[in-house]
C-alpha positions in Angstrom: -11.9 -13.3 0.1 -10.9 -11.3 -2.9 -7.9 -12.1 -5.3 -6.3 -8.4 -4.0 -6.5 -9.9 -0.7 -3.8 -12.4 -1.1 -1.5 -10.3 -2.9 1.7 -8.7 -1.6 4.3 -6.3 -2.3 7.8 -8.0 -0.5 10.2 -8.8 -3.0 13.4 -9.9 -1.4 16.2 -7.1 -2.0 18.4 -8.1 -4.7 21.6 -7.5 -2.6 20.4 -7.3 0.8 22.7 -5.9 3.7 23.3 -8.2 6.4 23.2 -7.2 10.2 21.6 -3.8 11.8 21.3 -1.8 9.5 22.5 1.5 8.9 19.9 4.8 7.8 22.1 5.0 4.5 21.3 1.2 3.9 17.5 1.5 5.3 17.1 4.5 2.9 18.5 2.9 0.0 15.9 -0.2 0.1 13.3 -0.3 -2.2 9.7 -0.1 -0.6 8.9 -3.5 -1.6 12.0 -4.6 1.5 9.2 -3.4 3.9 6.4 -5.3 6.0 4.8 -1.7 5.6 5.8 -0.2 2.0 3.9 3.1 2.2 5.5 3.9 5.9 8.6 2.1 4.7 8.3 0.6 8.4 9.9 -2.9 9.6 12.4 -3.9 6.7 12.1 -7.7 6.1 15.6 -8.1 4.4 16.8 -11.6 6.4 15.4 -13.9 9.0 16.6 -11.5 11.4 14.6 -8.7 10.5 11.5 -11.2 9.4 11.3 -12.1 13.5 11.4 -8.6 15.0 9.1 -7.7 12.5 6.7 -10.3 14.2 8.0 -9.1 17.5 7.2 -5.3 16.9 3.8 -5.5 15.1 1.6 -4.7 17.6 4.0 -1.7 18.1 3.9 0.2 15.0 1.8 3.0 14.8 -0.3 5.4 12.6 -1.8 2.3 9.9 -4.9 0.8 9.5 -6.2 -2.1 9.7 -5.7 -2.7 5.6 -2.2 -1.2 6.0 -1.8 -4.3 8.5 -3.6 -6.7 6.3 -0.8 -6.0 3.7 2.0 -6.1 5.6 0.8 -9.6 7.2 0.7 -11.0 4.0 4.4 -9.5 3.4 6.1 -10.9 6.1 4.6 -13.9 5.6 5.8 -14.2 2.2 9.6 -13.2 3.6 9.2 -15.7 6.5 8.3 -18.5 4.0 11.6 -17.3 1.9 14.2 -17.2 4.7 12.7 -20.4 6.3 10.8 -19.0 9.4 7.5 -21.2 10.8 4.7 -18.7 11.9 2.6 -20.3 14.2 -0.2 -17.6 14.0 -2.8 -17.7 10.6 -3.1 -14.1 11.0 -2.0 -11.1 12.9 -4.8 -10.8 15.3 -2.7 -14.2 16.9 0.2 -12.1 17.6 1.0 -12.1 20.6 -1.4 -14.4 22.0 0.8 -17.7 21.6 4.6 -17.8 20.1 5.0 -17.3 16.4 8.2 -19.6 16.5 9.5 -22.5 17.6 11.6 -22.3 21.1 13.9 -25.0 21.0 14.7 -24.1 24.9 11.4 -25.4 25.9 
């Protein structure tokens, strides 16, 4: 694997909102907030938004398989930052096992 391969462009936002949020607050994020920075799709600004991401990344459309790549390695970095275990070592998992913890099981 090449040393570009590991890199990633999630920063965590300096004052993050908290909650849904709204298109003013989603517009005002910087790209590096996003699982996707080019598309500016799945914003990865708490743990919230870190576990949807998970749950909608089969779902989002129109990006390769790089574009994917990336944003794995992005909310990966956020998970590890907001405290979230990911059970999967990469995306192709998703879906194929949970990706955390169920403490009703």
């Amino acid at each position: 694997m090449s040393e570009s391969s590991h890199q990633t462009t999630w920063e965590p936002p300096t004052s993050p909102p908290h909650g849904k949020l709204t298109d003013k607050e989603r517009d005002q994020l910087p790209a590096s907030a996003f699982a996707f920075p080019k598309e500016r799709k799945e914003p990865l600004t708490d743990a919230s938004h870190v576990k949807d991401a998970l749950a909608r990344f089969d779902q989002v459309e129109g990006v390769d398989p790089q574009q994917r790549d990336l944003a794995w390695r992005n909310i990966l970095k956020a998970a590890r930052h907001y405290g979230i275990h990911v059970e999967e070592t990469n995306w192709h998992e998703l879906g194929k096992r949970p990706h955390t913890s169920n403490p009703a099981h």
